[in-house]
C-alpha positions as CSV (number, residue, x, y, z in Angstrom):
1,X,-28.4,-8.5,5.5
2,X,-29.4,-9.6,2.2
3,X,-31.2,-12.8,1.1
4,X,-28.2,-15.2,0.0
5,X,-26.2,-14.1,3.3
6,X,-29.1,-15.3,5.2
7,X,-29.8,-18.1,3.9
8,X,-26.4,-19.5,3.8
9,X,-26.3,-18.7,7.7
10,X,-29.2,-20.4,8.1
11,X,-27.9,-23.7,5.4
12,X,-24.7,-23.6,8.1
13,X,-26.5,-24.1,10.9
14,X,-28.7,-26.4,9.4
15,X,-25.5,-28.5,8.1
16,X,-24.5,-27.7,12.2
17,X,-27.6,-29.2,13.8
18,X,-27.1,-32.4,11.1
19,X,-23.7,-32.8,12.9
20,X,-25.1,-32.2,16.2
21,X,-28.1,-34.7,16.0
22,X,-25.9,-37.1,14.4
23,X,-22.8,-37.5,16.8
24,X,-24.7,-39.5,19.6
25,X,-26.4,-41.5,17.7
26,X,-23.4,-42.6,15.7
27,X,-21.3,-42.9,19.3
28,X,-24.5,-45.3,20.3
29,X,-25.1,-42.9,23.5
30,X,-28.6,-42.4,22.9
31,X,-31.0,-45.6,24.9
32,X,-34.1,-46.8,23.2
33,X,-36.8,-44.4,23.6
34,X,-39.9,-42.9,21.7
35,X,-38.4,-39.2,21.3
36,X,-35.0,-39.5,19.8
37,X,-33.5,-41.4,17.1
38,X,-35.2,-43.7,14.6
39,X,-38.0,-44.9,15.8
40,X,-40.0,-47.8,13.9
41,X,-42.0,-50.7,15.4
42,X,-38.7,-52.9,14.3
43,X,-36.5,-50.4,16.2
44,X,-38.2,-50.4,19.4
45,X,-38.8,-54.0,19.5
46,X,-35.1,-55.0,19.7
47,X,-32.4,-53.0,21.3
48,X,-30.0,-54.3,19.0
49,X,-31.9,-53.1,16.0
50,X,-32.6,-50.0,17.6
51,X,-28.2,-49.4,17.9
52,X,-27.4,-50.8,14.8
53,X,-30.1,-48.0,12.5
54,X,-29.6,-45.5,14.9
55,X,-25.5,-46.4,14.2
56,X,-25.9,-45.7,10.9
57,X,-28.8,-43.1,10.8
58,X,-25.7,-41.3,13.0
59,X,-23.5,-41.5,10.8
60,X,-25.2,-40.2,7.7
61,X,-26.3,-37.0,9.6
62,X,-22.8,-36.4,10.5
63,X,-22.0,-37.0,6.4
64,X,-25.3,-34.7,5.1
65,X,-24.1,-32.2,7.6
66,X,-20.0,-32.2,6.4
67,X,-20.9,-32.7,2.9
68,X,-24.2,-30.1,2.8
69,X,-21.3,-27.8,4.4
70,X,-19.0,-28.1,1.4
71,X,-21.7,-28.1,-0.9
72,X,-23.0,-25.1,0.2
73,X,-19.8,-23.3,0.5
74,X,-18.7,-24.3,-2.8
75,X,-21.8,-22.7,-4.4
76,X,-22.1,-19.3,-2.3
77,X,-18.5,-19.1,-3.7
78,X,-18.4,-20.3,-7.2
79,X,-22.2,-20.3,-8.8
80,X,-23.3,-17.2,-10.6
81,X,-26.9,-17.7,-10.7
82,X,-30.0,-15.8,-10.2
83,X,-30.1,-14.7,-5.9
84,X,-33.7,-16.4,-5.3
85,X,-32.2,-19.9,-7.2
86,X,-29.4,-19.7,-5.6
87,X,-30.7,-19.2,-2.0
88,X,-33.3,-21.7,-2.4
89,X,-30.9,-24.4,-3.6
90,X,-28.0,-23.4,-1.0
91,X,-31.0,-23.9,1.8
92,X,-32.5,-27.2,0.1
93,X,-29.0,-29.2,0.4
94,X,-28.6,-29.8,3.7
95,X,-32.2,-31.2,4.1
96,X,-32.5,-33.3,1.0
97,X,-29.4,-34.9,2.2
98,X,-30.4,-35.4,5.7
99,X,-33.5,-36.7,4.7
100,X,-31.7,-39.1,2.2
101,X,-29.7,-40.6,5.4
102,X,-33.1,-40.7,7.0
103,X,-34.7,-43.2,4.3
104,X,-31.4,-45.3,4.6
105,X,-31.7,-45.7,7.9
106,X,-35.4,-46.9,7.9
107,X,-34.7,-49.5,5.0
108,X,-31.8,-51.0,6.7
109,X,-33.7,-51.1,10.0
């Protein structure tokens, strides 16, 4: 298994976990608690804070995951570029994108 195959794997299961993580938050299934979700002093003080970021932290995993999916697909397929560049940019994708949805989520909550 060569480099680029790997790494794309690995950017699909990354984009997979995004998904994964993001689908109870966004359903509100997951309680206020000090392991899982977004936790800031705001957050845990108010339980409708703590819904309403972790609502929309949800939700732009879920959109980092579907998007860093396309992304990365698109340019396994499509970009002829150098094989380290284009592995290290088809693994950056999916986190620079969840950790984009990240910083929303703390400055709205």
């Amino acid at each position: 298994m060569n480099l680029l195959v790997f790494m794309t794997y690995m950017s699909y299961l990354i984009c997979t976990v995004f998904i994964a993580m993001g689908i109870p938050l966004a359903l509100d299934k997951v309680a206020p608690n000090h392991w899982y979700g977004f936790r800031t002093q705001r957050t845990l003080e108010s339980v409708e804070v703590w819904y309403s970021v972790n609502n929309i932290g949800g939700k732009s995993f879920i959109v980092a995951g579907i998007i860093s999916a396309i992304i990365v697909f698109m340019l396994q397929r499509y970009w002829s570029a150098d094989l380290s560049v284009k592995a290290y940019v088809i693994f950056s994708i999916p986190i620079v994108l969840g950790l984009a949805g990240i910083v929303y989520a703390f400055k709205v909550g």
